[in-house]
N, C-alpha and C positions, 0 to 999 in steps of 0.2 A: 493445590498449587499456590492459590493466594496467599493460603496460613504461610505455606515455607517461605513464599517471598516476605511477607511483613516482620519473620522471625529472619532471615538474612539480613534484611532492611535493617531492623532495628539493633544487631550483632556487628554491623558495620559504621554504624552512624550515618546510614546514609539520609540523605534529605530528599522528600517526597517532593520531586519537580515532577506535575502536569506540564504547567507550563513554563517556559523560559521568555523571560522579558528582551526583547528583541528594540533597540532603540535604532530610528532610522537617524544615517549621517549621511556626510557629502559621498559615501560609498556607495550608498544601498541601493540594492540592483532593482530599481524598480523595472523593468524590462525584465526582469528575471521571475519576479514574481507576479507581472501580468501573462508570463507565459505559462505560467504553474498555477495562476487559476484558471486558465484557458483551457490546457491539460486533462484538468481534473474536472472540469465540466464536460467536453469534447469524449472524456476518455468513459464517461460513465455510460452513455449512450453506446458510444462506438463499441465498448465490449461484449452489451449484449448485443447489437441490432445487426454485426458482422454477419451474423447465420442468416439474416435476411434477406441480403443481399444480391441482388441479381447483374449488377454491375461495378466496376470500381467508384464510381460516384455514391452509391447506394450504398458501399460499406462503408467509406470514407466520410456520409455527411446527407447523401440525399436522404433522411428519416420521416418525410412527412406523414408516409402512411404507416409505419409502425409507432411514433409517438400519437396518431391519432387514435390508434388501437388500444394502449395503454389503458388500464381503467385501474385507480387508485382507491386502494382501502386504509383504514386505520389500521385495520390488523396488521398488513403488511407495514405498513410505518412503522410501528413498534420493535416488528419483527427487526426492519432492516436496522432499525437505530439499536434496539437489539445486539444483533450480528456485530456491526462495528464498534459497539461499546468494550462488547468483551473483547473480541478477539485486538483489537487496538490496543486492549489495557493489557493482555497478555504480551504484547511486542514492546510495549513501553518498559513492563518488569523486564522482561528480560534485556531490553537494553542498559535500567539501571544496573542488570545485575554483572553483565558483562562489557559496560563501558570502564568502570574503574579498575575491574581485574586486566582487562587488554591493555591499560595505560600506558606502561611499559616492556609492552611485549611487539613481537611481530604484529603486523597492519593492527594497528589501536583503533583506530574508527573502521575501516571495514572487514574486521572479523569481527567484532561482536555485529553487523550489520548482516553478513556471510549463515551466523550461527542463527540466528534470531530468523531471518527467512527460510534457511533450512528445517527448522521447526514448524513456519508457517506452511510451507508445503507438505510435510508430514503428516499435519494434519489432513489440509485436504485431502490426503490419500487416504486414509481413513475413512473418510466420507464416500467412495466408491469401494474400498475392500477389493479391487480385481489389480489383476498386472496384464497387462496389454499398453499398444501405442496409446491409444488414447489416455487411459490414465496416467502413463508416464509422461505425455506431454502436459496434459493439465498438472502434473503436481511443477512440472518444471514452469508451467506458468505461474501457479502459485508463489512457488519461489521467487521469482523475477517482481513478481505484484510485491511482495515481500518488501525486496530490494527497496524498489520503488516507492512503498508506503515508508520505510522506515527514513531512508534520505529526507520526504518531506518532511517527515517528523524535526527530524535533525535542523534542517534547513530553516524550516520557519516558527519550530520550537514553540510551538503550537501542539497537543496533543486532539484538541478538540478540531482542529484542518482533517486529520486522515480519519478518526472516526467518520465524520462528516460525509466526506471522500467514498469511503469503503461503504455509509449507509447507502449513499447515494450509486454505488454500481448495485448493489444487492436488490434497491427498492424499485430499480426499474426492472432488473432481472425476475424480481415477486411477481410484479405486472403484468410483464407479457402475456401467462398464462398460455391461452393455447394460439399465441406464433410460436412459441419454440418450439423449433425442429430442425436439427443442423446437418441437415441434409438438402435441402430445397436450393439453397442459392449459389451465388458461384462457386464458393470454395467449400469443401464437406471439413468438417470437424476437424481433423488434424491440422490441415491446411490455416482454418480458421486460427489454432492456438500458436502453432508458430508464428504466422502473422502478427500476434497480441506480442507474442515474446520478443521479437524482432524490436516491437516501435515500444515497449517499455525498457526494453535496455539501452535503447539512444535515449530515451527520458533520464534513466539511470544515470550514462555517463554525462549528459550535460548537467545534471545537479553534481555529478562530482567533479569537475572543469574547471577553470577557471576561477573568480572570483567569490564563486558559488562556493569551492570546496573550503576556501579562506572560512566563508562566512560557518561551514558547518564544524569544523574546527574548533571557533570562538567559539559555538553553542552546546558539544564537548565540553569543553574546560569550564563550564559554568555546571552542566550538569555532575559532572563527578567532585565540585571542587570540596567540597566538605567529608568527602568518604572517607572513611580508615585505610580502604586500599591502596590513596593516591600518596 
């Protein structure tokens, strides 16, 4: 899938943006992006430690006895850096490849955002092979994580943010080891993923809101501006 992309890349003239230079002005939401590294710190913990949970407070923040549980290896670092290298480099090709062809067509910024998660959840289902509720709600989380990873992207035009981002839910996820079990706490497994899907799609719409959607817009038009599509 690399090869084709580097041979589409190169058959469009497209220009290899990691990252987008993002200059701060009298605009810049700083309040926007103290709440989007708050998010993504908050959100790393809180995805996995949900199944812990024995009260609303305990899924929402009280973690002191499953962060002290944690026990950190290299191996797992690698792994998680791993995990969000690739799968982050596969969301970014496909954004370049379907941000310049959407340019002018129906929803330009979110259908290739739409496509690009719908892939990411495909995958994860992949990763279970069953059809039941639960894999069905987890792939529809995936996709909304999708959503979500991709808007940052967009937003702070930063590629190395959602890797980061995505190593850092996976690496605590490695950790746990034996607390998971999504059965124990308040809510059982289904419960728990709607739950994730709920408060990543209010994450979603506020990156597409306001001021915020302006800004992902500009960071758009800088990534496709050199394509042969545009």
């Amino acid at each position: 899938m690399l090869f084709s992309w580097v041979l589409i890349f190169n058959a469009w003239s497209n220009t290899w943006k990691f990252n987008i230079k993002v200059l701060p002005n009298n605009n810049y939401q700083i309040w926007a992006v103290i709440i989007l590294v708050f998010y993504m710190i908050w959100f790393s913990f809180f995805d996995q430690f949900i199944n812990l949970g024995t009260s609303w407070s305990e899924i929402f923040g009280s973690w002191s006895y499953p962060i002290s549980q944690l026990h950190f290896s290299w191996y797992n670092l690698l792994y998680a850096l791993f995990t969000g290298i690739l799968e982050e480099s596969f969301r970014w090709a496909n954004l370049q490849i379907l941000l310049p062809y959407f340019k002018n067509k129906f929803l330009p910024i979110l259908g290739p955002i739409l496509i690009s998660a719908f892939f990411f959840g495909i995958y994860h289902y992949t990763l279970s092979y069953t059809l039941n509720l639960n894999s069905i709600l987890y792939v529809i989380d995936a996709f909304v994580m999708g959503l979500v990873l991709a808007g940052i992207y967009l937003y702070t035009g930063k590629l190395y943010i959602t890797i980061l981002f995505h190593a850092a839910i996976d690496l605590v996820g490695f950790n746990l080891g034996s607390l998971v079990n999504y059965n124990l706490g308040l809510l059982d497994y289904p419960q728990q993923l709607v739950l994730i899907i709920l408060i990543n799609m209010i994450f979603f719409i506020f990156l597409f809101t306001g001021k915020r959607k302006k800004g992902i817009a500009i960071n758009v038009s800088k990534l496709i501006k050199k394509s042969n599509l545009t």
